[in-house]
C-alpha positions as CSV (number, residue, x, y, z in Angstrom):
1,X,0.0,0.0,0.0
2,X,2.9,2.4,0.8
3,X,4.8,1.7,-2.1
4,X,0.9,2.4,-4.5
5,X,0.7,5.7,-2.4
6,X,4.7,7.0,-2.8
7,X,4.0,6.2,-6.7
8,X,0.8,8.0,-6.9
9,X,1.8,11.3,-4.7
10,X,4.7,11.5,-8.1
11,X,2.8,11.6,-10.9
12,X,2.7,15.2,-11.0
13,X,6.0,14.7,-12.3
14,X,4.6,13.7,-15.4
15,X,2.7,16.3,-16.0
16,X,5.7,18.8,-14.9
17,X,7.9,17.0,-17.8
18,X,5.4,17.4,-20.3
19,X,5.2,20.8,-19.5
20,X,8.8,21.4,-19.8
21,X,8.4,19.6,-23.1
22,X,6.3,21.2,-24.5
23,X,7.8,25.1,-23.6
24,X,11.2,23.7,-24.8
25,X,9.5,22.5,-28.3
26,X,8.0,26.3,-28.0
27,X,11.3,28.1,-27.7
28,X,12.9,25.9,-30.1
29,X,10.0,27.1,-32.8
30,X,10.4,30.8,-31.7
31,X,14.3,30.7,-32.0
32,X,14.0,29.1,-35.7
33,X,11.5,31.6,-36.8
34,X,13.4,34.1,-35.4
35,X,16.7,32.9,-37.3
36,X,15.2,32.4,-40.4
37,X,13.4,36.1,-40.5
38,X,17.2,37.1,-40.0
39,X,18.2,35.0,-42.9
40,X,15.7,36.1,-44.8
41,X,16.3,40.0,-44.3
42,X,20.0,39.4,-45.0
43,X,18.9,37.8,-48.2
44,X,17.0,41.0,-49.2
45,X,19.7,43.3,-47.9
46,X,22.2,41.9,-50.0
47,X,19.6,41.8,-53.3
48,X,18.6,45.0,-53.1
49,X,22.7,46.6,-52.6
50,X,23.2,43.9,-55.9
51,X,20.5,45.5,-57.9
52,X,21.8,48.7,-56.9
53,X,25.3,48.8,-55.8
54,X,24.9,50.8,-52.6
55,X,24.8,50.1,-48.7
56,X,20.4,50.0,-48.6
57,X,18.3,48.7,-45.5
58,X,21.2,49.3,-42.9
59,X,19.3,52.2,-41.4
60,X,20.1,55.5,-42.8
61,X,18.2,56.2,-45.8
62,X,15.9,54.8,-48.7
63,X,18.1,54.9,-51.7
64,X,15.9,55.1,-54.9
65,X,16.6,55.3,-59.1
66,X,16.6,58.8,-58.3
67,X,18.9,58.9,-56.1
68,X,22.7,60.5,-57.1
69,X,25.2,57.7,-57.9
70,X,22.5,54.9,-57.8
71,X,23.4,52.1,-60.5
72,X,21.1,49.5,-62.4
73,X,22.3,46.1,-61.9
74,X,21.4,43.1,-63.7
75,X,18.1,41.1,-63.7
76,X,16.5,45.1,-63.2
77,X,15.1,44.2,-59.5
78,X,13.4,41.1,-61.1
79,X,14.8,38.6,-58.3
80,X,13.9,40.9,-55.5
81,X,10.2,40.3,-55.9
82,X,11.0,36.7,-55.7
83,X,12.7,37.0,-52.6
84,X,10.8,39.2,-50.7
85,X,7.1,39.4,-51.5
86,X,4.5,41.7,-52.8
87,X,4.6,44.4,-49.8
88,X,8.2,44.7,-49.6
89,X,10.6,47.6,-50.9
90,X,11.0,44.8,-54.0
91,X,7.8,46.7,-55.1
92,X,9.1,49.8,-55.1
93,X,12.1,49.3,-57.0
94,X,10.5,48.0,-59.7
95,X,8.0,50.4,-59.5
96,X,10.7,52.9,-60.2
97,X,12.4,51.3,-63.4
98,X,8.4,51.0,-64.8
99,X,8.4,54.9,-64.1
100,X,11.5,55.4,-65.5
101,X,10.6,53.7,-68.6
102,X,7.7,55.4,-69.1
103,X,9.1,59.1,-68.7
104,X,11.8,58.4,-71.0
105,X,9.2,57.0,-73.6
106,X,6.9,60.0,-73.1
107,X,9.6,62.2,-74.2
108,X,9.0,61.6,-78.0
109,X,7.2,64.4,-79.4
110,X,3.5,63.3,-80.5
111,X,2.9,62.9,-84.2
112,X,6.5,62.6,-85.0
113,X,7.6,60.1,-87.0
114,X,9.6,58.2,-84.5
115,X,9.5,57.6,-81.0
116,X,11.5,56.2,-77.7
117,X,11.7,52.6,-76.6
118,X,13.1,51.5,-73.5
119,X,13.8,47.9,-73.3
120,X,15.7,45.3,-71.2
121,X,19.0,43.7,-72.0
122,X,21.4,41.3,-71.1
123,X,24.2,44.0,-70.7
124,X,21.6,46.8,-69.6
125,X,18.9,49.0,-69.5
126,X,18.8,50.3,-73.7
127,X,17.0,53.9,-74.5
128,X,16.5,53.7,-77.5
129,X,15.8,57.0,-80.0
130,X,14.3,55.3,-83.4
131,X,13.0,57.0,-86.7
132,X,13.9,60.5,-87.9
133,X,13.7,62.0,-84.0
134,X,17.4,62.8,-84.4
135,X,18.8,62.5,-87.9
136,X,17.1,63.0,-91.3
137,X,17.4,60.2,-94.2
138,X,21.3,59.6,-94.9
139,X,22.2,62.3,-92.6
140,X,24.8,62.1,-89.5
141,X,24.3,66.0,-88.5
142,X,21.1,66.2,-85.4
143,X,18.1,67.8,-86.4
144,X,17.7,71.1,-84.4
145,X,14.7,69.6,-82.6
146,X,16.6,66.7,-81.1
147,X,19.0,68.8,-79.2
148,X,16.3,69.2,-77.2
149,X,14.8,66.1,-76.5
150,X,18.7,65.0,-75.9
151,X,19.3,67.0,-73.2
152,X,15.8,65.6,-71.6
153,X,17.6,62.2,-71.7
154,X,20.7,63.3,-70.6
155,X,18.6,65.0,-67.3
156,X,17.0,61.8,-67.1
157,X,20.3,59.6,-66.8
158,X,22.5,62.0,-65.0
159,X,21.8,60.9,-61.7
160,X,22.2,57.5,-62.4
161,X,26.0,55.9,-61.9
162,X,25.6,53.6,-65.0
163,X,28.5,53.8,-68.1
164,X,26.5,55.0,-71.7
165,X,27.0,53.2,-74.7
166,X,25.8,55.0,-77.4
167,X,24.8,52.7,-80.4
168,X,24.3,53.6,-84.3
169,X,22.1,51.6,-85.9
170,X,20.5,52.0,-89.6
171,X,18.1,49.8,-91.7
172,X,19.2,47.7,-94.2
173,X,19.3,50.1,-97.3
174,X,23.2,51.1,-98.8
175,X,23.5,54.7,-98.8
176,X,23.9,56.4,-102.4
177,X,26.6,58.8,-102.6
178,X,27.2,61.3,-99.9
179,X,30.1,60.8,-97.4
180,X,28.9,57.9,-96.0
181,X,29.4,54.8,-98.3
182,X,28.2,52.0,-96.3
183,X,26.2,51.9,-93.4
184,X,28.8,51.2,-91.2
185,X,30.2,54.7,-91.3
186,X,27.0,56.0,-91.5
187,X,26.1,54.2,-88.3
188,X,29.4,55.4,-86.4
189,X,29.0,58.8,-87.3
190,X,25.4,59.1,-85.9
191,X,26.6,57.6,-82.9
192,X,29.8,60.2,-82.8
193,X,27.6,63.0,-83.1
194,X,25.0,61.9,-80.7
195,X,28.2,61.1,-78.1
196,X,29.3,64.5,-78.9
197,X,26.2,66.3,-78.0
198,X,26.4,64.5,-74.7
199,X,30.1,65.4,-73.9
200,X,29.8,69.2,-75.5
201,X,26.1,70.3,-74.8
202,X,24.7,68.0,-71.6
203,X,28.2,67.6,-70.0
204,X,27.7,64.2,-68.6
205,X,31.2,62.9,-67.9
206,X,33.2,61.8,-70.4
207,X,34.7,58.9,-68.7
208,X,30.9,57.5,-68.6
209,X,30.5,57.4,-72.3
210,X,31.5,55.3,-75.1
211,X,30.2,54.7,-78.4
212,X,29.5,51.3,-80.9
213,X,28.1,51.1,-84.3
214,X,26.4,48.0,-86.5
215,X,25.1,49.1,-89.0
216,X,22.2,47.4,-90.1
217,X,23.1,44.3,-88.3
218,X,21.1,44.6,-85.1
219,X,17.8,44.9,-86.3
220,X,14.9,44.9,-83.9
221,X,12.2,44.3,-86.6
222,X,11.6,43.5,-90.1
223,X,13.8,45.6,-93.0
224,X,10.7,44.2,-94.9
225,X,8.3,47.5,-93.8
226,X,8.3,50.9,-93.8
227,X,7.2,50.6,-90.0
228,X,10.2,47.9,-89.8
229,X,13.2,49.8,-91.5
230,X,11.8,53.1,-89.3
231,X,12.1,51.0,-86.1
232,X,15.9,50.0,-87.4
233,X,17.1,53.6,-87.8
234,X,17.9,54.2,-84.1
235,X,20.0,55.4,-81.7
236,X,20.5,53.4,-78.2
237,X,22.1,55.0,-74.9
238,X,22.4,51.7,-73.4
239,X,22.7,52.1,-69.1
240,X,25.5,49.1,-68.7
241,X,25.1,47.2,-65.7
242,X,28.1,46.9,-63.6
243,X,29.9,43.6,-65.2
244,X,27.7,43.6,-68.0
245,X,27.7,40.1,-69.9
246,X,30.6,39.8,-72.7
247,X,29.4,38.5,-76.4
248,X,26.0,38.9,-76.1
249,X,23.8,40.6,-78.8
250,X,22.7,43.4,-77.7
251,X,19.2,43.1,-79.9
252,X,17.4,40.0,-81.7
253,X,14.5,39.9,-83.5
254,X,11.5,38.1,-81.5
255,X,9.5,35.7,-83.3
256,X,6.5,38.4,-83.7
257,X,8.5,40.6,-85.5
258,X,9.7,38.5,-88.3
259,X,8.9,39.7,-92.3
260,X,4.9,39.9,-92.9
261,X,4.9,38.3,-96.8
262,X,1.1,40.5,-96.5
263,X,2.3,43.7,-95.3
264,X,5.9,43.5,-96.5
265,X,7.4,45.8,-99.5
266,X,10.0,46.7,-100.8
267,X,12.7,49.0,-99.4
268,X,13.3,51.9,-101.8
269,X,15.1,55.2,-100.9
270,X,11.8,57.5,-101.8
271,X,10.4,55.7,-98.6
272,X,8.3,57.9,-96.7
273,X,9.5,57.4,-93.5
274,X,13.0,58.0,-94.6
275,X,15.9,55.4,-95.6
276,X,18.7,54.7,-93.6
C-alpha cells in the first residue's frame, strides 16, 4: 500500500515533464522563426545593394533610381520580388524602373515620325531613339529639334552611376553617294555625333560614355516595312550594368517581329518614313 501511495503522490512529475516539453518545443519554434526572418532579411539586404550597388536597408536612408550615384544592376530588380514578396521595398524598386521607362518614352514628341523605346538587355537597360527624331534620311548632323529632346535624356540619366554606350544603328538600305558609303560609317557617325552632344552640350562625364556602331546588323524588326526599317534607324544610350555580360547581342528579333509576306514591300530610298 505504501509503495501504491509513494508512486501516486509522483505523478505530477509527469505532467511537470510534459510541461517542460512542450515550452522547450515552444522556444525551439520561436528561436527558428526568429533565425530564419534574419536570414531572410539578410537575403533581401544583399539583393537590393546587388541591384543597386549601394549600402540599402542598414538604417540610414531609402536609396531610390533617383537617387545620385544609384546604379542599375542586372536582372532590373526582377529577383527581389521573388525573394521578398509583394509588400516589400522589391515593389518599389521596380516600380521605379516601370516609371522610369515610361518618362523616357513619353519624351517623343506626338505625331512625329519616330519615337523612344526602352527595353531590357542582357548588358543593360537600352534607350532607345528610333525613326527620324534625331537624324534626317542619310544624314549624321542632329536635327535642331533633337537637341532638345537630348538634353531631356541626358537630365533623365545624370543621376544614375551607370557607363552610356551609345549605339548607331540603320536599316538595311546602302546609302547612295554622300560621305557615308556603307552603313557602317553611317552608323558610327550618328553615334559620334550623338556622343558628342552628350560630352559638348549635356556635359555628362566623359569617362561615362562610349560609343559602338552596327550598322544594319542589329535589327529589332523586319527591313521588310516601312514601319520595320523606321524602327531600325535608331540610336541606343544603353545604361550598362556593372559587369555587364561579354558576347552577347545586344538586340534579336522576337519571333512576332519576323517579315509579314502580307504587309511586306519593298525598301526603296523614296520611302516615306526616310531610308537609312
Amino acid at each position: 500500500m505504501a509503495g501504491h501511495g509513494g508512486s501516486g503522490q509522483e505523478r505530477w512529475l509527469i505532467t511537470y515533464a510534459d510541461l517542460i516539453t512542450l515550452l522547450l518545443a515552444f522556444f525551439i519554434v520561436l528561436y527558428s522563426t526568429s533565425t530564419a526572418d534574419a536570414a531572410r532579411f539578410r537575403a533581401v539586404q544583399q539583393a537590393v545593394q546587388r541591384a543597386f550597388n549601394v549600402d540599402v536597408l542598414s538604417g540610414n536612408s531609402v536609396v531610390g533610381l533617383h537617387t545620385s550615384g544609384a546604379v542599375l544592376s542586372p536582372d532590373a530588380i526582377a529577383a527581389l520580388s521573388a525573394e521578398s514578396g509583394p509588400a516589400s521595398s522589391a515593389e518599389g524598386a521596380r516600380s521605379q524602373v516601370e516609371t522610369l521607362k515610361q518618362d523616357l518614352e513619353q519624351l517623343a514628341p506626338p505625331g512625329s515620325r519616330g519615337g523612344i523605346e526602352v527595353r531590357e538587355r542582357p548588358d543593360g537597360l537600352a534607350i532607345s531613339v528610333y525613326g527620324v527624331l534625331l537624324f534626317d534620311s542619310g544624314k549624321a548632323d542632329l536635327r535642331p529639334e533633337s537637341r532638345d529632346l537630348l538634353r531631356a535624356l541626358a537630365d533623365r540619366v545624370r543621376p544614375l552611376g551607370n557607363d552610356i554606350r551609345v549605339e548607331g544603328h540603320t536599316d538595311s538600305i546602302t546609302p547612295e553617294g554622300g560621305p557615308f558609303p556603307t552603313n557602317w560609317e553611317l552608323s558610327n557617325a550618328r553615334a559620334l555625333a550623338v556622343t558628342r552632344f552628350l560630352l559638348d552640350e549635356a556635359a555628362l562625364p566623359p569617362d561615362r560614355l562610349s560609343t559602338a556602331s552596327f550598322a544594319e546588323y542589329r535589327p529589332v524588326a523586319s527591313n521588310e516595312t516601312r514601319e520595320g526599317r523606321l524602327r531600325n534607324r535608331r540610336v541606343d544610350l544603353v545604361l550598362l550594368y556593372p559587369e555587364a555580360p561579354v558576347g552577347v547581342r545586344s538586340d534579336s528579333r522576337s519571333d512576332t517581329e519576323q517579315p509579314d509576306a502580307g504587309a511586306a514591300d519593298t525598301p526603296n530610298r523614296d520611302d516615306s518614313a526616310g531610308g537609312r
